[in-house]
LUMVOSE-802417 format. One record per residue (C-alpha): z, y, x; residue number from 1. Coordinates in nm, 3 decimals. Layout:
(pt (Z; Y; X); NUM),
...
This chain:
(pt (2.538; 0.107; -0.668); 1),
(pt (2.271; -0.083; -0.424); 2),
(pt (2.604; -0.290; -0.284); 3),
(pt (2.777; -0.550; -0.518); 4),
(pt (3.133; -0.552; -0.406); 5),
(pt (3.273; -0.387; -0.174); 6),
(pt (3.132; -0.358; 0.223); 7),
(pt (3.492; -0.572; 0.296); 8),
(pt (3.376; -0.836; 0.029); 9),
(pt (3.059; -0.806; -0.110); 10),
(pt (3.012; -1.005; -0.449); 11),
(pt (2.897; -1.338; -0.414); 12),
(pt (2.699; -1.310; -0.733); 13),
(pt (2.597; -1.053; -0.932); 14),
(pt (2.328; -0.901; -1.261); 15),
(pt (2.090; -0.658; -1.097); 16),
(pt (1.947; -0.356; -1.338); 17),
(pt (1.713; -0.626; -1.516); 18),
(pt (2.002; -0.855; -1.594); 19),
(pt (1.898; -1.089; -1.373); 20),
(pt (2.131; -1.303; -1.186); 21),
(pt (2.100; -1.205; -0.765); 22),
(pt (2.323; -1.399; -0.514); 23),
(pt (2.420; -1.274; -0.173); 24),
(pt (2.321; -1.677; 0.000); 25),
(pt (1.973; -1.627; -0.152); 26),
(pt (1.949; -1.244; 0.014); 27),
(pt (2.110; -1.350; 0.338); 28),
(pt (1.881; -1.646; 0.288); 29),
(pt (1.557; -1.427; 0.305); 30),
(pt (1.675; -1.212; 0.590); 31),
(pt (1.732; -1.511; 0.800); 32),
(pt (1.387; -1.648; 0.774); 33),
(pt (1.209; -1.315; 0.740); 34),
(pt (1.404; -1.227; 1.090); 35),
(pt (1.234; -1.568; 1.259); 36),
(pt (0.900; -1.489; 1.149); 37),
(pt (0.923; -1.078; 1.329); 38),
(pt (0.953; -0.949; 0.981); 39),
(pt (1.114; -0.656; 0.876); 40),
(pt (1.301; -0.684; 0.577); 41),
(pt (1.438; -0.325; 0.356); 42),
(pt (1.635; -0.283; 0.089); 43),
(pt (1.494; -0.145; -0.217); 44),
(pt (1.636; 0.182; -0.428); 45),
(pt (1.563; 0.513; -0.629); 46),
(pt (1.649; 0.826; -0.409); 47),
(pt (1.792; 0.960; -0.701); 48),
(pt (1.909; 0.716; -0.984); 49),
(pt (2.220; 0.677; -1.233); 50),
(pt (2.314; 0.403; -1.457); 51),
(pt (2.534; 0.451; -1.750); 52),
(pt (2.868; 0.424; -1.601); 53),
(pt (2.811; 0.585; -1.265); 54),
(pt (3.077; 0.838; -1.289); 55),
(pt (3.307; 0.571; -1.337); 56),
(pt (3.253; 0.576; -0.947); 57),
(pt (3.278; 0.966; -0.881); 58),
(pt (2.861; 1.052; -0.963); 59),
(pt (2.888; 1.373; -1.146); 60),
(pt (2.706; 1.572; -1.373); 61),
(pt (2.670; 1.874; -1.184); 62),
(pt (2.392; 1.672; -0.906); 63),
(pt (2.187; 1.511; -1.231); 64),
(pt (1.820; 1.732; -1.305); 65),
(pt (1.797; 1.854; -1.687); 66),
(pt (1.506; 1.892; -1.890); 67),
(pt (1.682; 2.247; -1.980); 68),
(pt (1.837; 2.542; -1.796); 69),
(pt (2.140; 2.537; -1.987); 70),
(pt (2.196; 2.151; -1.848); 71),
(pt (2.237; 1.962; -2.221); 72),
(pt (1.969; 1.684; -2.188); 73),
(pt (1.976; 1.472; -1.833); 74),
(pt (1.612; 1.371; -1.695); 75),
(pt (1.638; 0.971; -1.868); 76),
(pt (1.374; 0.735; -1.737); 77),
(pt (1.407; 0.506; -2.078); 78),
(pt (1.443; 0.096; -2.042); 79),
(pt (1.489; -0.154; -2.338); 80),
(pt (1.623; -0.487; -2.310); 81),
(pt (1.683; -0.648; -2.094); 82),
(pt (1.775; -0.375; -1.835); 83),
(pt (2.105; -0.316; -1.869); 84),
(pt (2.096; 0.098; -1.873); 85),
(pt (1.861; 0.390; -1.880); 86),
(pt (1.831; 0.583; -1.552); 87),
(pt (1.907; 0.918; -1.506); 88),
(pt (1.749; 1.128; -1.236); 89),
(pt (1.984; 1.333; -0.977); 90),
(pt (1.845; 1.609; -0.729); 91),
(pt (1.823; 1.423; -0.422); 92),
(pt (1.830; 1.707; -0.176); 93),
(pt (2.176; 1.780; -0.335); 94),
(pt (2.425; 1.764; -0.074); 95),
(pt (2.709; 1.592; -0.263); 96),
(pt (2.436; 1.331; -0.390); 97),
(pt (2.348; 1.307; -0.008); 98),
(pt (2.677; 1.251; 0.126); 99),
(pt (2.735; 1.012; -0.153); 100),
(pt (2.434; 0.796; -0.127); 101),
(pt (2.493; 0.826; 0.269); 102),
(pt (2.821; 0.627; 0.220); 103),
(pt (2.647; 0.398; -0.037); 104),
(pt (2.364; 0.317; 0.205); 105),
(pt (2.632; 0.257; 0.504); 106),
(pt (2.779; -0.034; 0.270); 107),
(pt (2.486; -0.196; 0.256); 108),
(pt (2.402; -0.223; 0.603); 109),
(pt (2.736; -0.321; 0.700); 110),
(pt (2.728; -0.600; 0.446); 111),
(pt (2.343; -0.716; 0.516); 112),
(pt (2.129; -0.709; 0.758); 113),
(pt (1.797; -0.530; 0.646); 114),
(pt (1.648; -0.338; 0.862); 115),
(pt (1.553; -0.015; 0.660); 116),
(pt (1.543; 0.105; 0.309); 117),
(pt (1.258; 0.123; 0.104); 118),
(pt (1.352; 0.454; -0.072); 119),
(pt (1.149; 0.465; -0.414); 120),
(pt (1.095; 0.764; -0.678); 121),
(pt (0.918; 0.777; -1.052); 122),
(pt (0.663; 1.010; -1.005); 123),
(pt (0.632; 1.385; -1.155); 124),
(pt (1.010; 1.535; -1.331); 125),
(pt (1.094; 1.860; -1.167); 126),
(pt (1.297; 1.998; -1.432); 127),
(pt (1.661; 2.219; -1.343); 128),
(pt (1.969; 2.155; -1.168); 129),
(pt (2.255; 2.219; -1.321); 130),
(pt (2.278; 2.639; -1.249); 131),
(pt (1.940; 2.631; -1.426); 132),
(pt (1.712; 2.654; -1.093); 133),
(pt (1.409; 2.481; -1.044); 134),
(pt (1.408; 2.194; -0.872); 135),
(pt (1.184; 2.135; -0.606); 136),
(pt (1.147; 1.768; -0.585); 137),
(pt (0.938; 1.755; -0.308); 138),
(pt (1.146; 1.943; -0.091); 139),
(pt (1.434; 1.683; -0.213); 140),
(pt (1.239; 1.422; -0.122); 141),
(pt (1.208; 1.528; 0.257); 142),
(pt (1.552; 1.614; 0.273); 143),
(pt (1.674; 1.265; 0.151); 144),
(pt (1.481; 1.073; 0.397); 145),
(pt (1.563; 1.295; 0.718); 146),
(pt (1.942; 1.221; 0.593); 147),
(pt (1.861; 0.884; 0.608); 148),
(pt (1.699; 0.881; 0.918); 149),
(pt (1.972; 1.088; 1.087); 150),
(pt (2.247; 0.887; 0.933); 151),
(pt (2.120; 0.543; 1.034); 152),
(pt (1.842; 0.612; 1.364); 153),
(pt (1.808; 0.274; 1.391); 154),
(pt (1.709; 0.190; 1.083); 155),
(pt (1.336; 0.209; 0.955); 156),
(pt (1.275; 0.431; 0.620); 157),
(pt (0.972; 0.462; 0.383); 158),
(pt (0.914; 0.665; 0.087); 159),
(pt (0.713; 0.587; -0.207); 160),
(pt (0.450; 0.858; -0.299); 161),
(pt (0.425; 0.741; -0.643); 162),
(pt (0.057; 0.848; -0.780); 163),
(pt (0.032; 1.123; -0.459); 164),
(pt (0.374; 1.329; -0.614); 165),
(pt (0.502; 1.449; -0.341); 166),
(pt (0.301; 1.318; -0.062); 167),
(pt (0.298; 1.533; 0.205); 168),
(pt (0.654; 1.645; 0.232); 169),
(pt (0.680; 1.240; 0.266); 170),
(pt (0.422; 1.188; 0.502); 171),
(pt (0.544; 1.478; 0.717); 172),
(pt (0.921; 1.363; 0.699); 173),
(pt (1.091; 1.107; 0.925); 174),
(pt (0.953; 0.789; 0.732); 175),
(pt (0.809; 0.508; 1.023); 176),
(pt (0.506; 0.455; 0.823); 177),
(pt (0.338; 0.540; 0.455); 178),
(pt (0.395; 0.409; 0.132); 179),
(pt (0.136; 0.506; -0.138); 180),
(pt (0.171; 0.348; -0.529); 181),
(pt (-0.151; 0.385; -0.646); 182),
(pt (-0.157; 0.480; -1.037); 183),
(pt (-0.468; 0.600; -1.269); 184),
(pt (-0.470; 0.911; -1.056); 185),
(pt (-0.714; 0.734; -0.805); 186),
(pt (-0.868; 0.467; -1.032); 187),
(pt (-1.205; 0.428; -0.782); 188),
(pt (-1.208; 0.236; -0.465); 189),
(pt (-1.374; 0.547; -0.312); 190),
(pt (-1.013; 0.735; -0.434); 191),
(pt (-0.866; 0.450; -0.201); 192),
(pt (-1.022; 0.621; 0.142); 193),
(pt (-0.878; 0.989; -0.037); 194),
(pt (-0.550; 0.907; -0.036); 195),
(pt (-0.581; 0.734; 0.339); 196),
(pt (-0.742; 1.009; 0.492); 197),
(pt (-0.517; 1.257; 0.321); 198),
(pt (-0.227; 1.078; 0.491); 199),
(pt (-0.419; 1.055; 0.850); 200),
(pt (-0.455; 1.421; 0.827); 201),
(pt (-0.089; 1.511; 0.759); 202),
(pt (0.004; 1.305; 1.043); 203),
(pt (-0.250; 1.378; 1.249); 204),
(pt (-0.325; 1.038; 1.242); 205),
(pt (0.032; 0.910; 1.392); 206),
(pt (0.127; 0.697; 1.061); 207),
(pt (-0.040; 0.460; 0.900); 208),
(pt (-0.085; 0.359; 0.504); 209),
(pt (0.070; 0.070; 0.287); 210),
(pt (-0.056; 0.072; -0.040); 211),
(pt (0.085; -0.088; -0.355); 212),
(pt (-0.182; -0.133; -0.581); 213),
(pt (-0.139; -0.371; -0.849); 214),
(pt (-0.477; -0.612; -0.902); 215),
(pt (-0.544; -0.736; -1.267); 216),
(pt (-0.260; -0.520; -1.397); 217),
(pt (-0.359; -0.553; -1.777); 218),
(pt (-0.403; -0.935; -1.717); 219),
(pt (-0.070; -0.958; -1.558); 220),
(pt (0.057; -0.913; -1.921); 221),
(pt (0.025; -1.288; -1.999); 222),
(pt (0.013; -1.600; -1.846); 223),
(pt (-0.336; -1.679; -1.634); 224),
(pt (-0.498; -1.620; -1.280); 225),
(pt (-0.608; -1.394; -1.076); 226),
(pt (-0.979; -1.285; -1.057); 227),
(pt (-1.057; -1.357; -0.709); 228),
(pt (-1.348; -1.187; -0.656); 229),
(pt (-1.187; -0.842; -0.806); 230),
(pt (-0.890; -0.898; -0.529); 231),
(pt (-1.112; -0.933; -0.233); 232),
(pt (-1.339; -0.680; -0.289); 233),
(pt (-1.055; -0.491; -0.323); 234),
(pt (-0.862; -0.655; 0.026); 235),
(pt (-1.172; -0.574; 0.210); 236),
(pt (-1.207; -0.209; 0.097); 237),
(pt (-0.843; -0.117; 0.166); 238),
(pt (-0.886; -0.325; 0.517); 239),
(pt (-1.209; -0.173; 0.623); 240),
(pt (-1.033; 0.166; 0.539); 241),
(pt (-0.777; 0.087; 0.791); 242),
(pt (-0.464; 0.048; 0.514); 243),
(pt (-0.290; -0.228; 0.429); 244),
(pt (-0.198; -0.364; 0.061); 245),
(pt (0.167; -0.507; -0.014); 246),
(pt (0.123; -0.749; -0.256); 247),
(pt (0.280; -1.091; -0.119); 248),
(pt (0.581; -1.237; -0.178); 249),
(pt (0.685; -1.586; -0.373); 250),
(pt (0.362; -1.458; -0.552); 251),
(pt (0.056; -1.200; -0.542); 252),
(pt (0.196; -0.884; -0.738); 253),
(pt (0.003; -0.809; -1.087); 254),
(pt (0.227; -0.516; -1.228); 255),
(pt (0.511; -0.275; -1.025); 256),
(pt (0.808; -0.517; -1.170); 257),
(pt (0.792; -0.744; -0.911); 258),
(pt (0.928; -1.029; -1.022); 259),
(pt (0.623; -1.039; -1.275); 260),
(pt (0.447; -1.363; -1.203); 261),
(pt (0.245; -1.419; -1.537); 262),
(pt (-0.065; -1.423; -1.302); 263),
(pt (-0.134; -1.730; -0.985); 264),
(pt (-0.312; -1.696; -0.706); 265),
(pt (-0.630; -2.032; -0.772); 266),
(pt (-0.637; -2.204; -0.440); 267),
(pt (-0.989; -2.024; -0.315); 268),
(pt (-0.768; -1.698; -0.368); 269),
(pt (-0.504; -1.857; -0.183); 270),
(pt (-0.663; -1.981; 0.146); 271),
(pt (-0.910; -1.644; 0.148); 272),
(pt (-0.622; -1.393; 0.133); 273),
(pt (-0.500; -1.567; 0.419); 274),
(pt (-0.818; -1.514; 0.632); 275),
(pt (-0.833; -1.145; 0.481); 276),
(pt (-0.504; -1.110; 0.673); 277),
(pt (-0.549; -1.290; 0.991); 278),
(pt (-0.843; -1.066; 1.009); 279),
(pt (-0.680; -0.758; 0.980); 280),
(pt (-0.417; -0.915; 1.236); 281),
(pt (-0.682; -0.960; 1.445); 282),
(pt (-0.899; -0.652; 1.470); 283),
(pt (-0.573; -0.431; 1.394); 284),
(pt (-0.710; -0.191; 1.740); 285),
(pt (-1.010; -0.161; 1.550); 286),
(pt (-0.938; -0.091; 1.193); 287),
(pt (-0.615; 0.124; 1.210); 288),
(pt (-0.537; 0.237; 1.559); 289),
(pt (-0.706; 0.592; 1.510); 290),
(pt (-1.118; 0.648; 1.554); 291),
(pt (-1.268; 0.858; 1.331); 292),
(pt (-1.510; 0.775; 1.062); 293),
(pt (-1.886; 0.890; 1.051); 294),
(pt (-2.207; 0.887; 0.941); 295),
(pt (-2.452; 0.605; 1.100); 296),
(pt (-2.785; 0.572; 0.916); 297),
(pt (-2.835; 0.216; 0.822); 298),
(pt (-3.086; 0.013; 0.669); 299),
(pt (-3.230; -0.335; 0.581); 300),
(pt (-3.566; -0.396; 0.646); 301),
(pt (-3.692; -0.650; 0.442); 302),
(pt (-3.574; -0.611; 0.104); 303),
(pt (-3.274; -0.834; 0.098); 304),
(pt (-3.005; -0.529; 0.051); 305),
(pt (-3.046; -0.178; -0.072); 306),
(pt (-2.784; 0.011; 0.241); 307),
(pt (-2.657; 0.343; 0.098); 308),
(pt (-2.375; 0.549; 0.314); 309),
(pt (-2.006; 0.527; 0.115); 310),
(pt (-1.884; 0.593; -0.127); 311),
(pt (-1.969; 0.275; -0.331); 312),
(pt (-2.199; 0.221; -0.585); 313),
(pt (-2.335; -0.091; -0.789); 314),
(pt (-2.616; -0.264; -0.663); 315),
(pt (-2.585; -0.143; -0.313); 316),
(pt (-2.471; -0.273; -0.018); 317),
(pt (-2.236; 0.003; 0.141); 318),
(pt (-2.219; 0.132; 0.498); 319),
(pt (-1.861; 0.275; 0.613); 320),
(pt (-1.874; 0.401; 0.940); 321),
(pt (-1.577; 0.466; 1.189); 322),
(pt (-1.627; 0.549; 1.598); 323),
(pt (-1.336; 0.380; 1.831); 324),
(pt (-1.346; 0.512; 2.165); 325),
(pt (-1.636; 0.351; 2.282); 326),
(pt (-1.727; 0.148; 1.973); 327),
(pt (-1.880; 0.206; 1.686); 328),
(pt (-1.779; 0.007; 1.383); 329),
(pt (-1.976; -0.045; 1.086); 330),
(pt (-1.839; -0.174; 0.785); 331),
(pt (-2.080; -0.361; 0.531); 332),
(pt (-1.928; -0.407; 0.169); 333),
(pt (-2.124; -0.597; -0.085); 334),
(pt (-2.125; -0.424; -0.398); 335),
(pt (-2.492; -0.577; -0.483); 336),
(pt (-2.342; -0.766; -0.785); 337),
(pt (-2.059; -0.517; -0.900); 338),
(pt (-1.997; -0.508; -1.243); 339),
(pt (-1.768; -0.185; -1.194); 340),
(pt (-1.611; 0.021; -0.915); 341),
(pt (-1.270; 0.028; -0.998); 342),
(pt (-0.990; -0.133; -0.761); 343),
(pt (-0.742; -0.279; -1.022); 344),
(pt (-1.001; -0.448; -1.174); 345),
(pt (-0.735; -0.469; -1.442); 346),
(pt (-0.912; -0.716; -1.685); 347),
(pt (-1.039; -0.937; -1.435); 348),
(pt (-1.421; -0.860; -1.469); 349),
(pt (-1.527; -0.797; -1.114); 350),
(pt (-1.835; -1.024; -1.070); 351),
(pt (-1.860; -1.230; -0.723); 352),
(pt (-2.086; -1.120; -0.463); 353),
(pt (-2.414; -1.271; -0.380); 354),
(pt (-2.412; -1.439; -0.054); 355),
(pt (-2.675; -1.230; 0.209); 356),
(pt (-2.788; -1.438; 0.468); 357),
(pt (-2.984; -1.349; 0.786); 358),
(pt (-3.028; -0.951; 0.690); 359),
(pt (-3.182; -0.771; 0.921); 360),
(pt (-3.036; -0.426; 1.043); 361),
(pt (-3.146; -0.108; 1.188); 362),
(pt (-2.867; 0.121; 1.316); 363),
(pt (-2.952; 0.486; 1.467); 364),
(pt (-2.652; 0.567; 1.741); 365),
(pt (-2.746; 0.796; 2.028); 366),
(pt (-2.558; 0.611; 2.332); 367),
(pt (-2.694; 0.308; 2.487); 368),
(pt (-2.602; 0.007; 2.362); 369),
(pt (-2.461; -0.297; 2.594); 370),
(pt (-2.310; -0.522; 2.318); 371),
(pt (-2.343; -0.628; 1.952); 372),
(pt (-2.127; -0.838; 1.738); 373),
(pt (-1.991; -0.930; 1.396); 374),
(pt (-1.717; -1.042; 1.249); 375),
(pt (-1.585; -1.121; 0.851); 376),
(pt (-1.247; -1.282; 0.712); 377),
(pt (-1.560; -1.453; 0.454); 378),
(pt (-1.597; -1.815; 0.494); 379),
(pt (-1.935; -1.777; 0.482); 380),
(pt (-1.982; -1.598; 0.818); 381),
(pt (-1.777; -1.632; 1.095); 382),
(pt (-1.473; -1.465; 1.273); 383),
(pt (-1.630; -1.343; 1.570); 384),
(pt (-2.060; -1.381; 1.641); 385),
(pt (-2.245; -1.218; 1.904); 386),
(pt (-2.552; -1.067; 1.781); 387),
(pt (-2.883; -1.049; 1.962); 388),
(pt (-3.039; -0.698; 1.994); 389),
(pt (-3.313; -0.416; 2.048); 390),
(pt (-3.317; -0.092; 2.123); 391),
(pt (-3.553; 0.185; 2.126); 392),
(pt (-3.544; 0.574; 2.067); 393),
(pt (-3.179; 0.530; 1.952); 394),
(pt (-3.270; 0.243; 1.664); 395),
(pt (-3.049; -0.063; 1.727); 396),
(pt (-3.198; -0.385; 1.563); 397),
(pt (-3.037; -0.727; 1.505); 398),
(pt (-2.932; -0.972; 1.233); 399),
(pt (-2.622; -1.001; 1.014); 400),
(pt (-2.566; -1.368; 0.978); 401),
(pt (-2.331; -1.343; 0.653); 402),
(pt (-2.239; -1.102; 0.394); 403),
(pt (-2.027; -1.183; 0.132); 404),
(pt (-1.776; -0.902; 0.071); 405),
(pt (-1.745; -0.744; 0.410); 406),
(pt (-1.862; -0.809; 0.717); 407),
(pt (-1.811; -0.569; 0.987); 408),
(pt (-2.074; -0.480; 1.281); 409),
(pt (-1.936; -0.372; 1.631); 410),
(pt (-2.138; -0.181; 1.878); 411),
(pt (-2.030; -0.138; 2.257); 412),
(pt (-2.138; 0.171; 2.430); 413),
């Protein structure tokens, strides 16, 4: 049950799944100040999960999924100590399951005030119901969420597409924006821009991408700190791809358990995330408010960066193109001292960039040019620079004044 209590009198105290001890001050607590700083705060739970004594409060058998057709083992998502039961998986597009969570849901929001749920799943299980029919999670999945939606209009919802399962029913149901948990399906940071444009294109471009994506997950096991120079090369690929990352809270997330906090941000990680941020606050029109990406031929003309087109590779700097309106951006991410190209950088090996200073650029557009500029979250470089130019037959030609990770060049047609 997501409530302690009862709606009337919720509990005042209470063990949560992980026998951990929640109270209802510290939750109304967090909505309080999350509701003065315009943030929205949701309420987190499985579409479709049972403890051990849940038909002590009418669940029953009949909605559970089975490994079997003849219904004698339940779908069990295993937990040792010290969660306090196994899970067992439901059909969430069953409609006694629906009306059920429906009334569980309404006791929550009449008890707190959250603004939406944060529905979650656990990846690939279709199994049977209980007749011995397939079941089609997917389709589940949609149904749940337009329920929810329908139920409580205005309330936000979003859906976790654990490792893609499921992913366009989601994106194409009545969730306000996308929620992607990125697994070992999409280890690369060129999978990253996959699973972004995948969701642009089943929205036609209407929703836009969270990601969860755990940095230093193998790390996270033990007590230390983050690699910085894995996370923002990671920050800046996600930004520049016009997602955003949740990974913030009382501390920067390391594993899916989120109350994990083996790993601490040092305090360059600390004051850099918040520039990534601001930045993406910042130029928000420009890196997630539609545009399409493209090809712009780039290069460096005296030797100071080899400029290849994404995706990444070591050794290069990389050019990521995107056209807005009447701008086009060009993203510059420094992968010239990459030790690997995988996001998680889960052991914390990612190597720090080299600094490029003064690099100058030749871009080929085909409109006439009437402004340059540049602009990085890198404390290197600035937040905003207007760059001198040329052009002739097409070829643009000015100066980057900083690359560190990411800088990002805007041209105004």
């Amino acid at each position: 049950k997501p409530l302690a209590g009862t709606a009337l009198s919720p509990s005042a105290s209470w063990l949560n799944i992980s026998s951990t001890v929640c109270y209802r001050s510290t939750i109304n607590s967090y909505l309080k100040e999350a509701k003065a700083r315009n943030m929205k705060s949701m309420f987190y739970n499985l579409c479709y999960g049972a403890l051990n004594d849940a038909a002590k409060d009418g669940v029953k058998d009949e909605w559970s999924i089975f490994e079997d057709r003849k219904h004698t083992n339940k779908v069990t998502l295993y937990l040792s100590q010290p969660f306090k039961s196994n899970i067992y998986l439901l059909d969430p597009g069953n409609e006694e399951w629906l009306d059920y969570m429906t009334k569980q849901v309404a006791d929550v929001y009449s008890a707190y005030d959250f603004d939406g749920y944060h529905i979650d799943q656990v990846g690939i299980r279709d199994k049977f119901n209980y007749e011995g029919n397939p079941v089609d999670l997917p389709a589940g999945f949609q149904t749940f969420i337009n329920r929810m939606k329908a139920s409580f209009p205005s309330k936000y919802n979003v859906f976790n597409a654990v490792g893609s399962f499921g992913q366009k029913k989601i994106a194409e149901s009545n969730v306000d924006f996308q929620y992607y948990e990125v697994w070992n399906e999409a280890p690369g940071y060129a999978d990253l821009k996959t699973i972004i444009d995948n969701n642009a294109t089943y929205t036609d471009n209407k929703k836009n991408t969270v990601l969860a994506a755990y940095m230093n997950y193998s790390m996270a096991e033990h007590k230390g700190t983050f690699n910085t120079p894995g996370v923002l090369m990671t920050e800046a690929v996600i930004f520049a791809l016009g997602g955003s990352h949740i990974e913030l809270g009382e501390h920067m997330l390391g594993k899916e358990y989120f109350p994990n906090s083996n790993l601490e941000m040092s305090p360059l990680l600390d004051k850099s995330v918040i520039a990534y941020y601001d930045f993406l606050v910042a130029y928000e029109n420009l890196l997630r408010d539609g545009g399409q990406f493209n090809v712009v031929p780039v290069t460096c003309s005296n030797g100071k960066a080899s400029i290849v087109q994404w995706p990444p590779q070591t050794g290069k700097v990389i050019a990521l193109s995107k056209l807005v309106g009447t701008r086009q951006v060009v993203h510059l991410l420094n992968f010239t001292n990459a030790v690997h190209l995988n996001w998680c950088d889960a052991d914390g090996t990612q190597a720090e960039p080299l600094l490029i200073k003064s690099m100058p650029v030749s871009l080929t557009v085909g409109q006439t040019v009437k402004k340059a500029w540049a602009a990085t979250p890198d404390s290197e470089g600035s937040l905003y620079q207007e760059l001198p130019f040329s052009q002739q037959a097409g070829t643009v030609t000015f100066q980057v004044p900083a690359l560190k990770y990411w800088t990002m060049i805007v041209l105004e047609f």
